[in-house]
LUMKOLMAR-82322 format. One line per field, with one value per residue: residue number from 1; residue in three letters; x, y, z of N, C-alpha, C in turn. Coordinates in nm, 2 decimals, m for minus. Atoms other than C-alpha are relative to their C-alpha. Layout:
BEGIN
seq = [NUM ...]
type = [ala ...]
n.x = [X ...]
n.y = [Y ...]
n.z = [Z ...]
ca.x = [X ...]
ca.y = [Y ...]
ca.z = [Z ...]
c.x = [X ...]
c.y = [Y ...]
c.z = [Z ...]
//
This chain:
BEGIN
seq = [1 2 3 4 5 6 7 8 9 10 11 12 13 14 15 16 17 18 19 20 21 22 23 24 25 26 27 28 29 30 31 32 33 34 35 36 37 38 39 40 41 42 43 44 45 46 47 48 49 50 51 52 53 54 55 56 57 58 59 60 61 62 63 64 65 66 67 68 69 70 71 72 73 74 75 76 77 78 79 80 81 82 83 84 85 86 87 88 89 90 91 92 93 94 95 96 97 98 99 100 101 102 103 104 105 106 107 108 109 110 111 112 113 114 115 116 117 118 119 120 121 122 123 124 125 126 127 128 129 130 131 132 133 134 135 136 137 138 139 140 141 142 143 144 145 146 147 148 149 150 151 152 153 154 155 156 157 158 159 160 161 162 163 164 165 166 167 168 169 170 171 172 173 174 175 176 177 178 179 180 181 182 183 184 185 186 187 188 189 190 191 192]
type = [unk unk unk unk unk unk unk unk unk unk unk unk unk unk unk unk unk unk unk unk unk unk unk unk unk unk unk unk unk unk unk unk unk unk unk unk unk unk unk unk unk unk unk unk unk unk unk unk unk unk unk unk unk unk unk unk unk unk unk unk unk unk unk unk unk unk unk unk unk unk unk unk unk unk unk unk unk unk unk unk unk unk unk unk unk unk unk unk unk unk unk unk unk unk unk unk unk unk unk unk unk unk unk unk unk unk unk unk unk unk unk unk unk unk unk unk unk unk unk unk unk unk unk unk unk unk unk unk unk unk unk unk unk unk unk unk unk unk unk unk unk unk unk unk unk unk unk unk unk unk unk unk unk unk unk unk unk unk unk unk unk unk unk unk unk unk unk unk unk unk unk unk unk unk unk unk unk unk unk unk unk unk unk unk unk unk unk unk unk unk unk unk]
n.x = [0.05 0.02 0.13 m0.04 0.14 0.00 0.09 m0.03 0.10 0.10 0.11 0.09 0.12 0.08 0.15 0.04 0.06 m0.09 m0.10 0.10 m0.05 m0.11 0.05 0.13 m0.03 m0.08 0.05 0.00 m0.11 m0.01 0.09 0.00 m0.07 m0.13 m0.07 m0.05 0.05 0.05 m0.08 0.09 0.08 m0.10 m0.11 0.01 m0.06 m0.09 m0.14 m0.04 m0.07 m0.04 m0.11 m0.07 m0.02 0.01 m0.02 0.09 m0.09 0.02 0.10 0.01 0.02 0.10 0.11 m0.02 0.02 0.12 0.05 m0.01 0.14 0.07 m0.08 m0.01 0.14 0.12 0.13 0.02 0.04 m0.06 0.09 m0.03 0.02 m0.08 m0.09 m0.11 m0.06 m0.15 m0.04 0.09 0.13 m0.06 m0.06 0.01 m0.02 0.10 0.11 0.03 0.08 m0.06 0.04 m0.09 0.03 m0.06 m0.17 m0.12 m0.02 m0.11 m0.14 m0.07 m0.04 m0.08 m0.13 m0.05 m0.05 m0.09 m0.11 m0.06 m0.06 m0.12 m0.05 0.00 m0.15 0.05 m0.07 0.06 0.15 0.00 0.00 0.11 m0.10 0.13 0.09 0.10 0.11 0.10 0.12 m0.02 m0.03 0.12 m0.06 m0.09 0.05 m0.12 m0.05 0.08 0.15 0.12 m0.06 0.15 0.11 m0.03 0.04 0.17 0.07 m0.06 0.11 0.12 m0.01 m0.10 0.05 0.07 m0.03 0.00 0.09 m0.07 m0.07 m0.10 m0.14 m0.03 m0.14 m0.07 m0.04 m0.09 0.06 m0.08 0.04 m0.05 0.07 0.06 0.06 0.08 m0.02 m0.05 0.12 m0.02 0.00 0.04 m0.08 m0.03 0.03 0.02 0.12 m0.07]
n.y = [0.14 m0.01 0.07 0.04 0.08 0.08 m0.07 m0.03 m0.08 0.02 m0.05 0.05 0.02 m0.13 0.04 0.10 0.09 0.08 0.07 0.06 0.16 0.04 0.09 0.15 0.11 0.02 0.12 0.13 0.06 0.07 0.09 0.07 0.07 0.02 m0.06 m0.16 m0.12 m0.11 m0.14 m0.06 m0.12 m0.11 0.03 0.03 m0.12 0.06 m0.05 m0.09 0.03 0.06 m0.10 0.10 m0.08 m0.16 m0.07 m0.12 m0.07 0.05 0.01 m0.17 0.02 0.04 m0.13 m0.16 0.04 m0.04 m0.15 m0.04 0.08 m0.10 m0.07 0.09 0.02 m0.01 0.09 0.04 0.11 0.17 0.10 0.10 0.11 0.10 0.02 0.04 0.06 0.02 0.00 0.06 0.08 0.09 0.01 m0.09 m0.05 m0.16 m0.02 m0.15 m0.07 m0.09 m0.11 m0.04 m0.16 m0.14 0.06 m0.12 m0.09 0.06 0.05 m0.14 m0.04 0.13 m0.01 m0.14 0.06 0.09 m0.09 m0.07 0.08 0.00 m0.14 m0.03 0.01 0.02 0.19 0.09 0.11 0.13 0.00 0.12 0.12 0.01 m0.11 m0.03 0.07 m0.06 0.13 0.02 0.14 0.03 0.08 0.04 0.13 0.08 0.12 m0.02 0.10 0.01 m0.11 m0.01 m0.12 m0.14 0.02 m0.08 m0.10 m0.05 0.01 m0.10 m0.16 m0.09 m0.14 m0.02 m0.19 m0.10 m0.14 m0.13 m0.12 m0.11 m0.06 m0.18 m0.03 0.10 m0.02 0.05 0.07 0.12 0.12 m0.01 0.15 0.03 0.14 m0.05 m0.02 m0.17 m0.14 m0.11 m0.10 m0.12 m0.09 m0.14 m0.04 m0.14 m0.02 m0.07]
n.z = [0.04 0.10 0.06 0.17 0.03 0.12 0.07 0.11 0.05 0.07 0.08 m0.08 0.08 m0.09 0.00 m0.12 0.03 0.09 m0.10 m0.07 0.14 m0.03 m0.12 0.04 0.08 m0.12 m0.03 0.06 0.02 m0.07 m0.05 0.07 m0.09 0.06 m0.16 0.07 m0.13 0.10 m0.09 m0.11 0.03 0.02 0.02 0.15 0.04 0.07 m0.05 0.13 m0.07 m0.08 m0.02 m0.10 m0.08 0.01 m0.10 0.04 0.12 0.10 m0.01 0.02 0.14 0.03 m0.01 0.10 0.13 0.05 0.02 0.15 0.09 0.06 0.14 0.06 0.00 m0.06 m0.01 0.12 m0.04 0.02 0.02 m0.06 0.10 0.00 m0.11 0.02 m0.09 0.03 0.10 0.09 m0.05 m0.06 m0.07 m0.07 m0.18 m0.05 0.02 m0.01 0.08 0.11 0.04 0.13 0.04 m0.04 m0.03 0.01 m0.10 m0.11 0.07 m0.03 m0.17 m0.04 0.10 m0.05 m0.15 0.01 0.04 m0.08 m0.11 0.06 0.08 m0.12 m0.08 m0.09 0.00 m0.06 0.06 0.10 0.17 0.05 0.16 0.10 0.11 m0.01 0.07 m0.07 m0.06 m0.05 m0.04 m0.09 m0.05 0.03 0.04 m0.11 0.04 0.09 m0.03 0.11 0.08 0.11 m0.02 0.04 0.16 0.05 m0.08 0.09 0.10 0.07 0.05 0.09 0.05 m0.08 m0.06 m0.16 m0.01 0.06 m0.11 m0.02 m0.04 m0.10 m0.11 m0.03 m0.14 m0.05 m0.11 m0.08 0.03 m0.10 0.06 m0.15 0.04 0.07 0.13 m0.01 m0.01 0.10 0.00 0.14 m0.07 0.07 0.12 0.07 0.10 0.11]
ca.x = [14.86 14.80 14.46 14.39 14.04 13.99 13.78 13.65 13.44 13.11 12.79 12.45 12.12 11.91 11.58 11.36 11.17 11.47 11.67 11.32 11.36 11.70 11.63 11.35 11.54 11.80 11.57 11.47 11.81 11.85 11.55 11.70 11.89 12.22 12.51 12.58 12.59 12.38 12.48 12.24 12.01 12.22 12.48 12.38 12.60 12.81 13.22 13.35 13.68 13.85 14.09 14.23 14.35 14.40 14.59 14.44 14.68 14.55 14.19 14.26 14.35 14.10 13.81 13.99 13.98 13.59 13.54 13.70 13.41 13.20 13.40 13.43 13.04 12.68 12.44 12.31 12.11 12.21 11.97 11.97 11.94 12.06 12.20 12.55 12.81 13.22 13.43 13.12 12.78 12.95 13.15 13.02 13.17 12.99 12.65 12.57 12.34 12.46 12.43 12.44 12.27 12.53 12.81 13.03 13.00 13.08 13.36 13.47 13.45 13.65 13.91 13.94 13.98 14.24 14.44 14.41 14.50 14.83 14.88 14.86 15.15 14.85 15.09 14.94 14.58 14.50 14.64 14.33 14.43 14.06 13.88 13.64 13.29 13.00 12.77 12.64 12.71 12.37 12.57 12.86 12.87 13.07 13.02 12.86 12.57 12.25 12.44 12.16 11.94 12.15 12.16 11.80 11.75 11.98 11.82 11.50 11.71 11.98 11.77 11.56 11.50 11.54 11.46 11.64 11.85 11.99 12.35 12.39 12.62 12.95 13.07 13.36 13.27 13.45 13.43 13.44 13.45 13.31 13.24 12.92 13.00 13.11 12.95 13.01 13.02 12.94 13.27 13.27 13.05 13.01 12.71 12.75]
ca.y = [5.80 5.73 5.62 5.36 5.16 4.89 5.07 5.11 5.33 5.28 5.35 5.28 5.15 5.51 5.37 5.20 5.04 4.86 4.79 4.62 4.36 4.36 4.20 3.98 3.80 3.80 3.57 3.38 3.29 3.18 3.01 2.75 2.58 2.68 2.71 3.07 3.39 3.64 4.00 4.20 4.45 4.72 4.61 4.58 4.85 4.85 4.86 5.13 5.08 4.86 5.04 4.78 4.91 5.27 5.54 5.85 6.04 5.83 5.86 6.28 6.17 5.96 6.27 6.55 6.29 6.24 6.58 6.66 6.40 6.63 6.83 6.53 6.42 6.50 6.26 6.00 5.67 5.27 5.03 4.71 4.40 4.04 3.81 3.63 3.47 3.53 3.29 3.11 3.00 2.67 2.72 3.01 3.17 3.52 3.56 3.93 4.15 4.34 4.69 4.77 5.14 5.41 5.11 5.33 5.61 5.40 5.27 5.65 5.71 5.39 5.47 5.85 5.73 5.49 5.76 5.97 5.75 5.69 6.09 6.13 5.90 5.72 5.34 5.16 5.11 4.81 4.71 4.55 4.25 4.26 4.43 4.67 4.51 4.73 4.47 4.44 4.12 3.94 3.65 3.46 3.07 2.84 2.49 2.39 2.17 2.17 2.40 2.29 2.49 2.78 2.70 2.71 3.00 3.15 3.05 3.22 3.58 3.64 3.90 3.97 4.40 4.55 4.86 5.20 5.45 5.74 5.83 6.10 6.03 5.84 5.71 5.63 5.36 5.16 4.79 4.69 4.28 4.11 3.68 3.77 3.94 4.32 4.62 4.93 5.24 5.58 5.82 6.06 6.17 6.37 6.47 6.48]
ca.z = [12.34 11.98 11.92 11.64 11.51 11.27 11.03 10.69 10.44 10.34 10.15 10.33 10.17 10.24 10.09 10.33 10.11 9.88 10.25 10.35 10.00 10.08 10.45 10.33 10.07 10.38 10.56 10.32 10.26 10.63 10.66 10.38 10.64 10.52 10.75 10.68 10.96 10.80 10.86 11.09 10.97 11.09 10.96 10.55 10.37 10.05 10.17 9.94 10.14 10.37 10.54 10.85 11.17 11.15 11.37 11.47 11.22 10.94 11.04 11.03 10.66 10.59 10.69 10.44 10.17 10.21 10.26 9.90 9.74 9.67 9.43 9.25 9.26 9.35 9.48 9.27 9.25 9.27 9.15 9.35 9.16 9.17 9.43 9.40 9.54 9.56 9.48 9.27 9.26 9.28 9.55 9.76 10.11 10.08 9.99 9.83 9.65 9.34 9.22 8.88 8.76 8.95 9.02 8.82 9.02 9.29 9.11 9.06 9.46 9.50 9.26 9.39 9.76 9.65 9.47 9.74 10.00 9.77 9.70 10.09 10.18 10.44 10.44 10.71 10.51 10.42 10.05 9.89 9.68 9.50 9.21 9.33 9.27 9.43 9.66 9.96 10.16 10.30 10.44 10.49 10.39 10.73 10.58 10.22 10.41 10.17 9.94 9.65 9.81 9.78 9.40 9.35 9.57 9.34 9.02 9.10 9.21 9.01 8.87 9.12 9.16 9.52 9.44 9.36 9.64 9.67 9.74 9.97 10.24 10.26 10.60 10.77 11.03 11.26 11.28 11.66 11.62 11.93 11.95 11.82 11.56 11.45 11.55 11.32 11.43 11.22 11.31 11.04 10.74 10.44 10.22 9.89]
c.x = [m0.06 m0.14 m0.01 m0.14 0.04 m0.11 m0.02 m0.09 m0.10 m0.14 m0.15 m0.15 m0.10 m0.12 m0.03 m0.04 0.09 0.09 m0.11 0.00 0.11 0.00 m0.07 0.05 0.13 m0.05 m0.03 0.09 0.04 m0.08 0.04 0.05 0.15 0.03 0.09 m0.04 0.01 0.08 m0.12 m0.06 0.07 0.11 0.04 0.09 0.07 0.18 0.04 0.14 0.06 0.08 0.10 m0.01 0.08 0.08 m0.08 0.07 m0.09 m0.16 m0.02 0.01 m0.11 m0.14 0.05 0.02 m0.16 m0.04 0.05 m0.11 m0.10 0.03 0.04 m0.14 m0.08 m0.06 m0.09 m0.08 0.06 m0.11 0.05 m0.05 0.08 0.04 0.12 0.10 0.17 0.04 m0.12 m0.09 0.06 0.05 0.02 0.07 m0.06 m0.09 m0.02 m0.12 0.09 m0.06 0.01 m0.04 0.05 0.10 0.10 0.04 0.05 0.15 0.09 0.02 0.14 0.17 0.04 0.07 0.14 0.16 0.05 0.10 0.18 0.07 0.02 0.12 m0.08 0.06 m0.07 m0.19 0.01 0.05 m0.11 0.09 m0.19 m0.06 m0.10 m0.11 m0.12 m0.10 0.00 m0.05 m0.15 0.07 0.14 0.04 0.13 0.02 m0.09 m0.14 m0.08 0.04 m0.08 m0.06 0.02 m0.03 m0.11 m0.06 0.06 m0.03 m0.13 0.01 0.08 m0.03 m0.06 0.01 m0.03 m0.09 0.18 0.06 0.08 0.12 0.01 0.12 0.14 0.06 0.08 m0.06 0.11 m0.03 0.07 0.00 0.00 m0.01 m0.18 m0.05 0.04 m0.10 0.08 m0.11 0.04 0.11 0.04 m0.07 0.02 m0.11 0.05 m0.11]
c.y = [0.01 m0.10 m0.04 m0.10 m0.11 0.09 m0.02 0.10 m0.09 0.06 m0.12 0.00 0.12 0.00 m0.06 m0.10 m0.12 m0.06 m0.11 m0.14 m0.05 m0.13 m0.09 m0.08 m0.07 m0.14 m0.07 m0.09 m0.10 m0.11 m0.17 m0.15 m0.04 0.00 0.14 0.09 0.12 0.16 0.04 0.09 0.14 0.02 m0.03 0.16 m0.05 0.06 0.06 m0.01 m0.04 0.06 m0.05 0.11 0.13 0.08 0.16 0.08 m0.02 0.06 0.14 m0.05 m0.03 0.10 0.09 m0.13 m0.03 0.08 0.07 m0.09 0.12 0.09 m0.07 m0.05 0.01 m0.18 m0.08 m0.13 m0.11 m0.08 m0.16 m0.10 m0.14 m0.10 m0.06 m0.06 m0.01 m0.14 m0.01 m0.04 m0.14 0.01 0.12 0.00 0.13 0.02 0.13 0.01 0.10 0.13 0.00 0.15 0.04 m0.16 0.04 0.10 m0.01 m0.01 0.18 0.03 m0.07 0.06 0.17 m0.03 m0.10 0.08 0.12 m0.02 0.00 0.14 0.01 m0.08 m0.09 m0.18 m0.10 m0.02 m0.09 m0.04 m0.12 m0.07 m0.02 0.09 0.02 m0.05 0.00 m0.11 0.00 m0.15 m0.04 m0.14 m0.07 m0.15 m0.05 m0.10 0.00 m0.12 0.05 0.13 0.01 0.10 0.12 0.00 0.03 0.12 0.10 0.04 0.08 0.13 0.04 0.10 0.12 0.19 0.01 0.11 0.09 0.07 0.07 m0.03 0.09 0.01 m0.14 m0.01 m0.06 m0.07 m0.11 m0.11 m0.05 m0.17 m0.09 m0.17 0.06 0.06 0.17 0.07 0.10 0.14 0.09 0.10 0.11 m0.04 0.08 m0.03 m0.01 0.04]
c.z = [m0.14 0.00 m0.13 0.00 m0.10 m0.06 m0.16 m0.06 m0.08 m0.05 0.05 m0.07 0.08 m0.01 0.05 m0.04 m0.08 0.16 0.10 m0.10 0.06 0.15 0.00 m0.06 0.10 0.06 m0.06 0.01 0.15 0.09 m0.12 0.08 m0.01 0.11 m0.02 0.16 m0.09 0.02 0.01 m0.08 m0.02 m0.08 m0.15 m0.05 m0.14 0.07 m0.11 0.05 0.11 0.04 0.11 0.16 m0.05 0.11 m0.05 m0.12 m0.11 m0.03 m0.07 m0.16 m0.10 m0.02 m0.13 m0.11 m0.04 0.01 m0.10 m0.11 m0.04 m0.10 m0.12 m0.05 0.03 m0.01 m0.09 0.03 m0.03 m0.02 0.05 m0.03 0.02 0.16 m0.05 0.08 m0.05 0.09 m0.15 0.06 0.08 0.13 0.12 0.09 0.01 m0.17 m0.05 m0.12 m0.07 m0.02 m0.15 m0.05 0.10 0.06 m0.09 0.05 0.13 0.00 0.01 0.11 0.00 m0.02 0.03 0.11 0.01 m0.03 0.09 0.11 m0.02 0.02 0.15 0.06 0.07 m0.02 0.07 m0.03 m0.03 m0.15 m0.04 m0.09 m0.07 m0.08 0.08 m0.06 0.14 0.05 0.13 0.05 0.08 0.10 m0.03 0.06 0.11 m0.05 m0.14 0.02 m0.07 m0.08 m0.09 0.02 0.00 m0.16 m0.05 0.02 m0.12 m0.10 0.00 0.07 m0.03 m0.04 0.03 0.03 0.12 m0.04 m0.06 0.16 0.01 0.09 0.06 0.09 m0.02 0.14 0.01 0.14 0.05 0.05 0.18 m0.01 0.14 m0.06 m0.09 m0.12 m0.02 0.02 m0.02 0.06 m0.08 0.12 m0.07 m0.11 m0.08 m0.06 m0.15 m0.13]
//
């Protein structure tokens, strides 16, 4: 029997204090009376790759390509800054926080993992159709009821600093998705 996940890789806020901002400006956000479903606590991360359903095969893949990361880069910081909204302020459906000091380095993971994936042959991943663009997601917008109020909220943290956090581990986690909402499980690490 071929075992297979939905899964992806990601990169996990490891400061307490910057993932404590991070959650606060969270509620804020859902105290505005938008109609948005936040994402959980647990559940704040940046996606360094989406990867879909998965068979075990692929997964074996997936592990020996983050366990070559490290030969590629040590451990590093992200400075967490900003909030934002894909497509547009205007016309939000996902709510995030930006990175910008070590979103290159991200970008270099990304863009290794991608080529690896390719050099591996690994077909049934996901093909992203989007530009990498390091963030993680604090919510995700259902209807545009009192959207203003996102606007303003906006206005005073576009700029807004989190904080700073180390890079250390990247994880492969699997995305179990329930009425409720997903629950992400940690099924393979590396250090780096």
């Amino acid at each position: 029997m071929v075992m297979s996940m939905r899964a992806f890789i990601a990169v996990e806020i490891e400061d307490k204090d910057t993932l404590i901002n991070i959650i606060r400006i969270r509620d804020a956000l859902v105290n505005l009376g938008l109609d948005i479903k936040p994402v959980e606590d647990e559940n704040l991360h940046i996606t360094m790759r989406f990867l879909g359903e998965i068979s075990s095969h692929t997964i074996e893949g997936i592990k020996k390509i983050l366990s070559s990361i490290p030969s590629i880069i040590k451990s590093f910081s992200i400075t967490v800054k900003g909030i934002g909204a894909f497509p547009s302020i205007s016309r939000p459906r996902v709510i995030w926080v930006g990175i910008v000091d070590g979103a290159d380095k991200l970008t270099l993971i990304r863009n290794y993992i991608d080529r690896e994936i390719a050099r591996m042959k690994l077909n049934e991943v996901h093909r992203d159709q989007h530009d990498f663009s390091p963030h993680i997601t604090l919510a995700r917008i259902k209807s545009f009821k009192n959207i203003e109020k996102f606007k303003e909220f906006y206005n005073g943290y576009q700029d807004y600093l989190f904080g700073t956090s180390p890079v250390s581990l990247i994880k492969l986690k699997q995305s179990i998705l329930t009425p409720q909402g997903p629950i992400y499980k940690d099924i393979y690490y590396i250090r780096i």
